[in-house]
C-alpha positions as CSV (number, residue, x, y, z in Angstrom):
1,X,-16.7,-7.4,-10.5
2,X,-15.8,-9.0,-14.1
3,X,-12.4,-10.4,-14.4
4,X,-10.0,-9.2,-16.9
5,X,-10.0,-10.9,-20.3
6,X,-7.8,-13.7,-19.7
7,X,-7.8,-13.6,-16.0
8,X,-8.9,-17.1,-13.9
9,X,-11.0,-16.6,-10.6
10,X,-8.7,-18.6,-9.1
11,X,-5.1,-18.3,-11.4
12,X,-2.2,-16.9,-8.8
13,X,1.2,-15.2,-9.8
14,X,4.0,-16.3,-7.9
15,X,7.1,-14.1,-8.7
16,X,10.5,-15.1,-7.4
17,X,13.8,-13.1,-7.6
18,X,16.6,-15.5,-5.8
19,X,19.3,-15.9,-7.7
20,X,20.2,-19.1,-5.7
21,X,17.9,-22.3,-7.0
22,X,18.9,-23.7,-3.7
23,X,18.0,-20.3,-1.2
24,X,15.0,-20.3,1.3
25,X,13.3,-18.2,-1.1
26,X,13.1,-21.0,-3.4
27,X,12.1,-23.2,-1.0
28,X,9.1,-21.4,-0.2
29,X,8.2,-20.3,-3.5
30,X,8.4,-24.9,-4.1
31,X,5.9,-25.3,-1.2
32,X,3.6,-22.0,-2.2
33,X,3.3,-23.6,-5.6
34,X,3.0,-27.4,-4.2
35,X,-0.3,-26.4,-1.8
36,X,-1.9,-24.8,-5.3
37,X,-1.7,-27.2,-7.5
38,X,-2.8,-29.5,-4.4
39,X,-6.5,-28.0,-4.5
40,X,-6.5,-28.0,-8.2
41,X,-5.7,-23.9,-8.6
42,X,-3.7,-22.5,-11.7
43,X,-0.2,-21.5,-11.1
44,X,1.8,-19.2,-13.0
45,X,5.4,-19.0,-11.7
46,X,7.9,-16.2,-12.7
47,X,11.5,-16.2,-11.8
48,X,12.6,-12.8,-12.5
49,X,16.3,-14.4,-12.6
50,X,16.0,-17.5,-14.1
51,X,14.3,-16.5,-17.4
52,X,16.7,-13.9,-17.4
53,X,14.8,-10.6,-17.1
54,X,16.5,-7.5,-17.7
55,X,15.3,-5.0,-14.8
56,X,16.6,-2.2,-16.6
57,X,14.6,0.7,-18.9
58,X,16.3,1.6,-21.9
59,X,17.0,4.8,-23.5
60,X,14.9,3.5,-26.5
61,X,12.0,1.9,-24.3
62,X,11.7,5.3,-22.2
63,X,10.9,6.9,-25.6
64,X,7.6,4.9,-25.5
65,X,7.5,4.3,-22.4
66,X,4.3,6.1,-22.1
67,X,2.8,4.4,-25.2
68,X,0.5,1.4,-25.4
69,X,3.4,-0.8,-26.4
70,X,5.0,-3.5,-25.1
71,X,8.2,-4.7,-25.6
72,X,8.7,-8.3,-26.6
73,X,10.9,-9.7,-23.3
74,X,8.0,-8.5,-21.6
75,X,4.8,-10.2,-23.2
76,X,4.4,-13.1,-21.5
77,X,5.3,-11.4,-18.0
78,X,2.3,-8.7,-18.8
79,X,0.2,-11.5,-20.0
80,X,0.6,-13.4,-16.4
81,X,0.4,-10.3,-14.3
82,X,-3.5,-9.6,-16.0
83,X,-4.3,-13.2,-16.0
84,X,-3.6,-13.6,-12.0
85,X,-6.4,-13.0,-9.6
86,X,-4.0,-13.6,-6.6
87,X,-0.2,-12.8,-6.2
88,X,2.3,-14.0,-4.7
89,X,6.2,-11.9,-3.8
90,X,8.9,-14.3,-2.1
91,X,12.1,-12.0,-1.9
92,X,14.8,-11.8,0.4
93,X,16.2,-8.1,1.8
94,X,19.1,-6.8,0.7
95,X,21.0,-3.3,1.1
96,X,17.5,-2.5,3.3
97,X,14.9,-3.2,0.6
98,X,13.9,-5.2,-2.1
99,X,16.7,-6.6,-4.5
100,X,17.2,-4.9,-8.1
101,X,15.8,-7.4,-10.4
102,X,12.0,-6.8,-8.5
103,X,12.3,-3.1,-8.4
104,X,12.7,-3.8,-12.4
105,X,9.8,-6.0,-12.4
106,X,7.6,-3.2,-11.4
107,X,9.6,-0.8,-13.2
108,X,9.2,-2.4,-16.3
109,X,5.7,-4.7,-16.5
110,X,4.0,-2.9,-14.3
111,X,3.8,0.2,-16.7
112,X,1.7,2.5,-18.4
113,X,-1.6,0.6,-19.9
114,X,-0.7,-2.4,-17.7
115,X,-1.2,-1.6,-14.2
116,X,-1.9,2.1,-14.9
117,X,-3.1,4.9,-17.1
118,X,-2.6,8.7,-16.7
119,X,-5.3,10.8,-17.2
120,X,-3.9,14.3,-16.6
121,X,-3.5,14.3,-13.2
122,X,-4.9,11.3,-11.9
123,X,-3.5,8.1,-12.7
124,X,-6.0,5.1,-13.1
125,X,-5.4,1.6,-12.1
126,X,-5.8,-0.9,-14.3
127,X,-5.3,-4.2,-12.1
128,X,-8.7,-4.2,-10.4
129,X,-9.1,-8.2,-11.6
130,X,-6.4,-8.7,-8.4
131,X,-8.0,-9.5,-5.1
132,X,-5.6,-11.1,-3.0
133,X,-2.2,-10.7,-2.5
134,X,0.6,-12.5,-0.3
135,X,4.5,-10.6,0.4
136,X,7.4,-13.2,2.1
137,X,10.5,-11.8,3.0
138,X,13.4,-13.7,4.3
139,X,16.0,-11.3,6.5
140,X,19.8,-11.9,7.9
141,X,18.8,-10.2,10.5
142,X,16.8,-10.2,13.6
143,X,13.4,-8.1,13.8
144,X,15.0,-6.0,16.3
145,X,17.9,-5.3,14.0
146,X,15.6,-4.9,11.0
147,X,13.8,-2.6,13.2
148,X,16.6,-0.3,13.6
149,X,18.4,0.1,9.9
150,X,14.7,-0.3,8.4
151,X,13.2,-2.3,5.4
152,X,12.3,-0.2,2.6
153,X,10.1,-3.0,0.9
154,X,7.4,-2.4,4.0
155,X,6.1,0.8,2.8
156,X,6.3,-0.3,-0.8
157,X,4.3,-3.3,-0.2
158,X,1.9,-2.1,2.4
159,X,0.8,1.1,1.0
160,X,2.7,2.2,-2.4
161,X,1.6,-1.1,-4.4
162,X,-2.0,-1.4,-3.4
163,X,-2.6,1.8,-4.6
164,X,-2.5,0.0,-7.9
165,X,-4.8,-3.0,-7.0
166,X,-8.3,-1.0,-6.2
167,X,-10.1,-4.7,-6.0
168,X,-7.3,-5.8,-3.3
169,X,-9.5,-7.3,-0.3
170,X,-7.2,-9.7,1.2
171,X,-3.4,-8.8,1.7
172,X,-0.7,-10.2,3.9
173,X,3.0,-10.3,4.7
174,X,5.2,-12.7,6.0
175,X,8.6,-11.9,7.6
176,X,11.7,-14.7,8.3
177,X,14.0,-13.0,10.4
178,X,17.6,-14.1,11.6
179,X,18.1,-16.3,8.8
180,X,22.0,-15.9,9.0
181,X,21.6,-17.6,12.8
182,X,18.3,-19.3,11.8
183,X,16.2,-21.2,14.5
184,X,14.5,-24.2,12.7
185,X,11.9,-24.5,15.2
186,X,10.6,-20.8,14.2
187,X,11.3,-20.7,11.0
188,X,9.0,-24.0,10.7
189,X,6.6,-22.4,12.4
190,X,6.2,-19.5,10.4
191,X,6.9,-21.8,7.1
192,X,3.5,-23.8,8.5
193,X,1.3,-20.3,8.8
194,X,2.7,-19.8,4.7
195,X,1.1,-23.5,4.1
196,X,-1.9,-22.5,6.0
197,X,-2.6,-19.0,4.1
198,X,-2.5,-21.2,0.7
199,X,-4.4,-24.5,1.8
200,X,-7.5,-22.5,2.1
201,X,-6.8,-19.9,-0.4
């Protein structure tokens, strides 16, 4: 398989959407980052709120929408996403699913001509450069309470996304649960198996 124009074999994509500098999320977005750099493997970071990204389509970028075209907030997000060979979500659950600003994400950048192309009734993915890809979720709640009101980013990330990554060999989620009555012994645990997944990356 070639690589995109611009993508690294080993460049990954970590996108963040925390609003908190301070949350978990950050925290493990820090350490995902820190065991990269460690082995010497680019690192593009995105945080969808600090650089201020606007998860909404406009009336006037709809009228393209379908267009090769991108708009100018969005260049150097499209220019990460087909430079990564891996990526990386870190997102916590809100109102059962995944929060606003990330729906936007792949509302907006991944688009037409970006991580798709329609060809009458097929649609074509355009991402094939991505191989591996990591999800970590942080929850309030316990699995057995998550369980029961569901999580709508599962199906997303498990089955709606890779549709759009036909190279995708290596995917895996992690899942912190009962973060509002957190057990530091288990959430350590599962912080170390995060660490593990990107020492040997």
């Amino acid at each position: 398989m070639n690589l995109r124009d611009g993508a690294h074999a080993d460049t990954c994509l970590v996108v963040t959407c925390h609003p908190s500098p301070t949350s978990f999320c950050a925290r493990i977005a820090s350490e995902i980052v820190r065991e990269m750099e460690a082995r010497g493997a680019p690192v593009l970071v995105d945080d969808l709120v600090g650089i201020g990204f606007n998860p909404a389509v406009t009336r006037e970028e709809f009228a393209t929408f379908y267009q090769d075209r991108i708009p100018d907030d969005l260049v150097r997000l499209v220019a990460h996403l087909r430079a990564a060979r891996e990526l990386v979500f870190v997102l916590p659950v809100w109102m059962y699913a995944m929060p606003a600003i990330l729906k936007g994400y792949f509302d907006r950048v991944w688009r037409p001509h970006v991580a798709y192309r329609v060809k009458g009734e097929e649609i074509e993915a355009l991402l094939g450069h991505i191989t591996r890809m990591t999800v970590i979720v942080t929850h309030g709640r316990s699995m057995e309470e998550t369980a029961l009101v569901g999580d709508g980013s599962g199906s997303f990330f498990e089955t709606s996304l890779p549709s759009l990554l036909p190279n995708l060999i290596d995917a895996r989620r992690f899942d912190f649960y009962a973060l509002d009555t957190p057990d530091s012994a288990e959430i350590e645990r599962e912080l170390q198996r995060v660490r593990d997944r990107f020492k040997g990356a």
